[in-house]
C-alpha positions as CSV (number, residue, x, y, z in Angstrom):
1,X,-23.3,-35.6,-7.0
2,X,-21.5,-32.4,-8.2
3,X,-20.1,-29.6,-6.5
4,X,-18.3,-26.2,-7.6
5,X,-14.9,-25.7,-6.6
6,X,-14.6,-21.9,-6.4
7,X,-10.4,-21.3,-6.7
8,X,-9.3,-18.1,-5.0
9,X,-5.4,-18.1,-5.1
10,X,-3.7,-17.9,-8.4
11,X,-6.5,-17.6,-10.6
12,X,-9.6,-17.4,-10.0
13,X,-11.6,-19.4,-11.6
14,X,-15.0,-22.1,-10.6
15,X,-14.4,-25.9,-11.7
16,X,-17.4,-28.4,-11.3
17,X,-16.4,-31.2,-9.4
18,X,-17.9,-34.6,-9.3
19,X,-17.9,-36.1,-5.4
20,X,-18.1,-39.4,-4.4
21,X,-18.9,-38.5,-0.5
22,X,-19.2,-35.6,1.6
23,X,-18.7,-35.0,5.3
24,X,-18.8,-32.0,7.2
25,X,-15.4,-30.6,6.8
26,X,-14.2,-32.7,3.8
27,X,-15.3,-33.8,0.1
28,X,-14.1,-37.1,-1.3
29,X,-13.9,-36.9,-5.4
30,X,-14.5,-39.4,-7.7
31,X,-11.0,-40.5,-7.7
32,X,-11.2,-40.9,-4.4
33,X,-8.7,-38.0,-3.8
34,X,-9.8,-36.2,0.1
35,X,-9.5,-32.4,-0.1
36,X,-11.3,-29.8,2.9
37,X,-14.1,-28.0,2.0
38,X,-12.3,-25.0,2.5
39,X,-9.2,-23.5,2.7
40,X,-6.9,-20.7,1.8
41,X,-6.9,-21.8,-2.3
42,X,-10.7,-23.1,-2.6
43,X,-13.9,-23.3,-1.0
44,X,-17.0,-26.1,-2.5
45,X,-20.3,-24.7,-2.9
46,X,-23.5,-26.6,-4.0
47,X,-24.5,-24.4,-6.9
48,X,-22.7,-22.7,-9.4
49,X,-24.2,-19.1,-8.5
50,X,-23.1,-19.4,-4.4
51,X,-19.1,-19.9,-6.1
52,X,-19.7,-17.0,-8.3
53,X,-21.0,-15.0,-5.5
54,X,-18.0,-15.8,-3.1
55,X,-15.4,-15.0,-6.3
56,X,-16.8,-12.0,-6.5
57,X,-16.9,-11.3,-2.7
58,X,-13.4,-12.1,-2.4
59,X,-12.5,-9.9,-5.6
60,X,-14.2,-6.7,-3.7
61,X,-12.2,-7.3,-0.5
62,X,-8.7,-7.9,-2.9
63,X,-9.3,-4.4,-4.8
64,X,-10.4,-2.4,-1.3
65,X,-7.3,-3.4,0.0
66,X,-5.2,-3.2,-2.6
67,X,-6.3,0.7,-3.1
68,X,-5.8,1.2,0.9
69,X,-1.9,-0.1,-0.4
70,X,-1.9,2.2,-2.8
71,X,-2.9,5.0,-1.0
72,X,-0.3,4.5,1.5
73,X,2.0,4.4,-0.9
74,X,1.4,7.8,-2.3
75,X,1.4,8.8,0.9
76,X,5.3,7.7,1.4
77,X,6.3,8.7,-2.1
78,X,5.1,12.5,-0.8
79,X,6.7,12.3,2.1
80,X,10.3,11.5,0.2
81,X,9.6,13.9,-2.1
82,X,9.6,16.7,0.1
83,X,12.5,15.5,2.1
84,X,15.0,18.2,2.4
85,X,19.4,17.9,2.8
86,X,20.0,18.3,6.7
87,X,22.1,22.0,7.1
């Protein structure tokens, strides 16, 4: 049986995976390594299209924040530059 490993952390990226057995929380692979279902770096998915739709998901929420960053930021460099010398 296959599964595809959808990585979220460093690069993103979808890997298929060949599993030796499956329970509810965890995947055994063929060399008989135990990793969760999901965490923080991956998550398994059954077909190739539900990891892509999850990267992509996940991509949307990075770039929404990472504009709401930005944004702030602007807002701080403004407020420097119109800092005036205390009389």
């Amino acid at each position: 049986m296959f599964k595809y490993k959808a990585n979220t952390m460093f690069s993103s990226g979808i890997e298929k995976v060949e599993i030796k057995k499956e329970t509810t929380h965890q995947i055994v692979k063929s060399d008989s390594i135990r990793e969760a279902k999901s965490c923080s770096y991956h998550t398994y998915f059954d077909t190739w299209k539900e990891a892509h739709t999850f990267l992509l998901t996940v991509a949307k929420q990075k770039l929404i924040s990472a504009r709401l960053r930005l944004q702030k930021e602007q807002g701080n460099h403004e407020n420097i530059k119109g800092m005036k010398e205390p009389k």
